[in-house]
C-alpha positions as CSV (number, residue, x, y, z in Angstrom):
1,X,-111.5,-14.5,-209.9
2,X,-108.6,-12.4,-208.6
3,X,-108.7,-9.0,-209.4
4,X,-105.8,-6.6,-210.2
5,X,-104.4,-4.9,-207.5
6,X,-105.0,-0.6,-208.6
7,X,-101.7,1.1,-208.5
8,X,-102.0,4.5,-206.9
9,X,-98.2,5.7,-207.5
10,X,-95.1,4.8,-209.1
11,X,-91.4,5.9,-209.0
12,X,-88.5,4.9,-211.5
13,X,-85.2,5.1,-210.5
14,X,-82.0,4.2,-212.9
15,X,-79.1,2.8,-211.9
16,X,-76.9,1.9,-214.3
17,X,-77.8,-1.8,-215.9
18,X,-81.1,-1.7,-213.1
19,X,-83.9,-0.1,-212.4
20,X,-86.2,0.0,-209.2
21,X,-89.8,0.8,-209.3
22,X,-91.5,1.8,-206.3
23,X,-95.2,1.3,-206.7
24,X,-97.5,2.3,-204.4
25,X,-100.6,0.0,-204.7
26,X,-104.2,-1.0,-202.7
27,X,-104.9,-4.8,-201.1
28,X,-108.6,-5.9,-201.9
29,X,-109.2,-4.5,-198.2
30,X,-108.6,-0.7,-199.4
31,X,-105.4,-0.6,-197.3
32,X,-101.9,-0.2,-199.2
33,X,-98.2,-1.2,-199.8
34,X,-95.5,-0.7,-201.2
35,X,-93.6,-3.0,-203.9
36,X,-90.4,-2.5,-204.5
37,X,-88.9,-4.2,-207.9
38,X,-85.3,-4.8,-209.7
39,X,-85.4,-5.3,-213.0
40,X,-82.1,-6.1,-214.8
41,X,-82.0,-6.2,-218.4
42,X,-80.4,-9.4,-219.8
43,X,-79.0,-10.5,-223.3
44,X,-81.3,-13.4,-224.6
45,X,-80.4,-15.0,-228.0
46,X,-83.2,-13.1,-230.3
47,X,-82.6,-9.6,-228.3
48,X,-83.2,-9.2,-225.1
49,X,-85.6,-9.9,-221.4
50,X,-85.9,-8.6,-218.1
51,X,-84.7,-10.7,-215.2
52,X,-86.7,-9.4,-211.9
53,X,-86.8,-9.5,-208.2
54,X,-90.0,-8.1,-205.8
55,X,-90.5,-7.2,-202.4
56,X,-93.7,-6.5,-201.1
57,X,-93.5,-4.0,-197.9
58,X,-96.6,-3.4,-195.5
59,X,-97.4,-0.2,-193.8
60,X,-96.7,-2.3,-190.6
61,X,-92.8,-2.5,-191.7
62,X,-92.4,1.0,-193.3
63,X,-90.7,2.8,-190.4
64,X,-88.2,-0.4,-189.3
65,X,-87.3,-1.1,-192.8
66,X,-86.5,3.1,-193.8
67,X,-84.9,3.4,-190.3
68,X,-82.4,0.4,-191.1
69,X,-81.9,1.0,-195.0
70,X,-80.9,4.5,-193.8
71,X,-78.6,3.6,-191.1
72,X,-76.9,0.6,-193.9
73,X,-76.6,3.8,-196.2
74,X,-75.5,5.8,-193.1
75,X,-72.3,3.4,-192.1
76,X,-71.1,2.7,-195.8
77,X,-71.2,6.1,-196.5
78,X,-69.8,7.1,-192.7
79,X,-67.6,4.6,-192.2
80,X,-66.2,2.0,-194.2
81,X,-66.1,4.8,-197.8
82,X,-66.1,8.2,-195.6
83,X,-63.2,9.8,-198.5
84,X,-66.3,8.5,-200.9
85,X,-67.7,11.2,-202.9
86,X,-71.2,9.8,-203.3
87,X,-72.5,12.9,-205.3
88,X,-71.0,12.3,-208.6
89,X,-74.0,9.2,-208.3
90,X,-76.8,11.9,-207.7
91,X,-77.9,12.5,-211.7
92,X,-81.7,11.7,-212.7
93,X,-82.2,9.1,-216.0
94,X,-85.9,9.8,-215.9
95,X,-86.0,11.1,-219.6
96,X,-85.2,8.1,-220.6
97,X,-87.8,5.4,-221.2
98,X,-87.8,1.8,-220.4
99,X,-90.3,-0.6,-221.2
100,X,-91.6,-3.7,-219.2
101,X,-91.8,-5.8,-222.5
């Protein structure tokens, strides 16, 4: 029987129609990672579901993968949208709630 991976933190961030979770969590070996998931609300015909997409990051990969979302972030902001004012993007949606179900 497969047991439930424990989830150790969690961070919500809005953005616009999505939201990410980052969820900190444990492997049955005591050792952690990181899941990162979209979650896109979509019209269904009797209301509503959530349409989601996971990736599952190891401690192994932390630094390469911050290191080249930073520099991605680094040239969009830099160099292709440098006029870009990036700020107007930076308010926090965390009093709202949003359910899984």
């Amino acid at each position: 029987m497969e047991r439930e991976q424990e989830e150790l933190f969690s961070k919500r961030v809005r953005a616009g129609k999505r939201t990410y979770f980052f969820d900190v969590r444990t492997t049955k070996a005591n050792d952690y990672y990181l899941t990162i998931t979209e979650s896109k609300r979509k019209p269904k015909d009797d209301g509503f579901t959530f349409e989601k997409h996971k990736i599952f990051l190891y401690k192994e990969d932390f630094n390469k993968f911050v290191n080249a979302l930073g520099e991605t972030v680094d040239h969009i902001k830099t160099d292709l949208m440098p006029e870009f004012d990036f700020t107007q993007f930076d308010r926090d949606e965390d009093d709202e709630e949003m359910s899984w179900d």
